[in-house]
C-alpha positions in Angstrom: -41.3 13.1 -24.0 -40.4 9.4 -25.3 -43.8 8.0 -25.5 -46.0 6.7 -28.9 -49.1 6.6 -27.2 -51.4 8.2 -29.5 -54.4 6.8 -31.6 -55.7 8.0 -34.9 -59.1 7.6 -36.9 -60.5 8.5 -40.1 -57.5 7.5 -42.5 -58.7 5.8 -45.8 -57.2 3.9 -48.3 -54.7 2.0 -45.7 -53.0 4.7 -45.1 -50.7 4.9 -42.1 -49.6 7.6 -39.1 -46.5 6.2 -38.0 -45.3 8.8 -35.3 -46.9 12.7 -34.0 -44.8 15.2 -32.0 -46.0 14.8 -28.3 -44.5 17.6 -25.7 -45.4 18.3 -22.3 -44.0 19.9 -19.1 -44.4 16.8 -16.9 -42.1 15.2 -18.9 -39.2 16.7 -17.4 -38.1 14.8 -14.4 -38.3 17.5 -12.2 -42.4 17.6 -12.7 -43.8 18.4 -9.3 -46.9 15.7 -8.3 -48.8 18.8 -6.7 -49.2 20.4 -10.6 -50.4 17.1 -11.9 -52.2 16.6 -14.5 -50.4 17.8 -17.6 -51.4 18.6 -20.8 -49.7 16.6 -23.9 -50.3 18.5 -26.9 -50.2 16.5 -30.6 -49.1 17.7 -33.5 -47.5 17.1 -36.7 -48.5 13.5 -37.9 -46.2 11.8 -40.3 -46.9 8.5 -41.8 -46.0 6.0 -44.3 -47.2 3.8 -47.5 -46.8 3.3 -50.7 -48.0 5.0 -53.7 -51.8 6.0 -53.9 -51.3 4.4 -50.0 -48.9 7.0 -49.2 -50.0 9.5 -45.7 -50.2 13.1 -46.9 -50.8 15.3 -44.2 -52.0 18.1 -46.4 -55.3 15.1 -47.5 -56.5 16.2 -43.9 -58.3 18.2 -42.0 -56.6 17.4 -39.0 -58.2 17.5 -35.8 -55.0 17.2 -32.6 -56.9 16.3 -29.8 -54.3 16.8 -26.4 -53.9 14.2 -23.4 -53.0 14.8 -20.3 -50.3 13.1 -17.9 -50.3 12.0 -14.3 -46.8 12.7 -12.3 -47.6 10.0 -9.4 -45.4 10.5 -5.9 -41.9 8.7 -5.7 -41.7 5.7 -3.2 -39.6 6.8 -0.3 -38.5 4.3 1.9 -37.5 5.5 5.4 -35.7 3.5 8.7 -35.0 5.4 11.4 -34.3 4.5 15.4 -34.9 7.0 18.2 -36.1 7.1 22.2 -39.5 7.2 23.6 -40.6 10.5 24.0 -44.6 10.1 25.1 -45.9 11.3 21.3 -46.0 9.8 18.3 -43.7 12.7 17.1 -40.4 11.7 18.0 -37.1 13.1 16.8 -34.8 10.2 15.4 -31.2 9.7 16.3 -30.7 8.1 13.1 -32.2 7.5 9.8 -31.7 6.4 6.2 -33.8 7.1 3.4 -33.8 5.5 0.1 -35.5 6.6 -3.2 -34.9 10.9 -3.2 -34.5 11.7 -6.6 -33.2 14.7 -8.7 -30.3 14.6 -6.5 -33.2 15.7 -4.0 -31.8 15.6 -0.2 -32.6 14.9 3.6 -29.8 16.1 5.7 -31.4 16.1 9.0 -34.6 14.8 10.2 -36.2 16.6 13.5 -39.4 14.8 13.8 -41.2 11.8 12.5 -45.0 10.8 13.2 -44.8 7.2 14.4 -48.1 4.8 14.2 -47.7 4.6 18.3 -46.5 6.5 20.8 -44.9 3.4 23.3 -42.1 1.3 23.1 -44.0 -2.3 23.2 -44.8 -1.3 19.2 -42.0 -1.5 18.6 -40.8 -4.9 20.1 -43.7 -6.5 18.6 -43.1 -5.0 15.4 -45.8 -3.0 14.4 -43.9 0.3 14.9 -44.2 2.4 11.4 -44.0 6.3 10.8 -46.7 8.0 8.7 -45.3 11.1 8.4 -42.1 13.6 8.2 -42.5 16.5 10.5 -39.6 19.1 10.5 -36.6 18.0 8.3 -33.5 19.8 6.2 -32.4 19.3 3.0 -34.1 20.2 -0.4 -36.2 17.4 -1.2 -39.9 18.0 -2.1 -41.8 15.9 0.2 -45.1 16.5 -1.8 -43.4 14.8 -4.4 -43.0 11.6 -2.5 -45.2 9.2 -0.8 -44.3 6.3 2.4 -45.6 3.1 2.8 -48.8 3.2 4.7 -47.5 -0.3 6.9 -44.4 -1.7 8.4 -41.7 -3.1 5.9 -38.4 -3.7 8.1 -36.5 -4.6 4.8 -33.6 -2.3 4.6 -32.9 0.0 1.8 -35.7 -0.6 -0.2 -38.3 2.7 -1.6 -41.0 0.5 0.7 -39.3 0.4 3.7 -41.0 1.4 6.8 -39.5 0.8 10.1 -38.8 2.6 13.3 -37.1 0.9 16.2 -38.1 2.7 19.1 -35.6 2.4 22.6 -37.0 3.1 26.3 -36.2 6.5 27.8 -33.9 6.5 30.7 -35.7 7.5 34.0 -33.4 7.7 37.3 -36.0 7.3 40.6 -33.9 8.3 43.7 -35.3 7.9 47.6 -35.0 11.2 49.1 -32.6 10.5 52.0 -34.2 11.7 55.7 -32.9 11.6 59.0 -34.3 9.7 62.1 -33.5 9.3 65.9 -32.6 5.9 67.3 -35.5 4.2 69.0 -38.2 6.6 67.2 -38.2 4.5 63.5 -39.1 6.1 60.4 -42.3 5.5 58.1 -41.3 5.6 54.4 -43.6 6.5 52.4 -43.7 5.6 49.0 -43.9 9.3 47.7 -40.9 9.9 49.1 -38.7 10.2 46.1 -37.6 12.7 43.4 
């Protein structure tokens, strides 16, 4: 833990603590987010001065009083593009993802929660995905957090865009048969 965030009170006669031994398991930068917070324990203060002004450690009664640290969620920043499929979970047909860390990865993504379900969101740019559904890879999504709005800025940890396409939908007439003089009336359900 490379921190020298500590405070100490009750020295006398301009006596100094220069450093203290801090350790804590959130240090490491594998820490999940979900076992946040840790504790940082305190102990052996060292110090400095000069003569009758030097730190002893054995003048003391010394009281270590532990602090805790906050692991917060990594920025992930996702783009992805994929076809209209009537949810708002849609499977991409690409993606990128920038920001996994720990050599953390996202091989395959099989759903995303969009913002909106239809294809005008995305051409007026307001399109954005709030979630992962299914994915592969070994990343840790509790250990990551998305932008909550649209950022079409590519590659960044904040970027949030989906580009949705239309679906393809073939109409055909169904083709019918009719006598000469007799006419036909079409109707228009008369398609598959």
């Amino acid at each position: 833990l490379v921190a020298n965030g500590f405070t100490v009170n009750g020295t006398v006669n301009n006596e100094t603590v220069d450093s203290v031994t801090l350790t804590s398991s959130g240090a490491s930068a594998n820490a999940q987010v979900q076992s946040t917070p840790y504790l940082i324990e305190v102990a052996n203060a060292t110090g400095s001065g000069t003569g009758s002004s030097q730190f002893n450690a054995s003048n003391y009664n010394i009281t270590y009083v532990n602090g805790s640290l906050t692991v917060a969620r990594a920025l992930l920043g996702i783009s992805a593009t994929g076809v209209y499929s009537g949810t708002t979970s849609v499977e991409p047909t690409q993606f990128t993802v920038t920001g996994l860390q720990n050599a953390e990865t996202i091989t395959a993504i099989n759903s995303l929660i969009l913002s909106d379900a239809n294809v005008s969101a995305s051409t007026n740019g307001s399109l954005y995905i709030t979630a992962f559904g299914a994915f592969e890879g070994n990343a840790s999504l509790s250990n990551y957090q998305i932008s909550s709005s649209r950022n079409a800025t590519p590659n960044t940890t904040t970027t949030n865009s989906f580009v949705m396409s239309r679906a393809n939908l073939t109409v055909t007439a169904d083709s019918v048969s009719s006598q000469y003089g007799l006419g036909t009336v079409l109707s228009n359900t008369a398609f598959t």
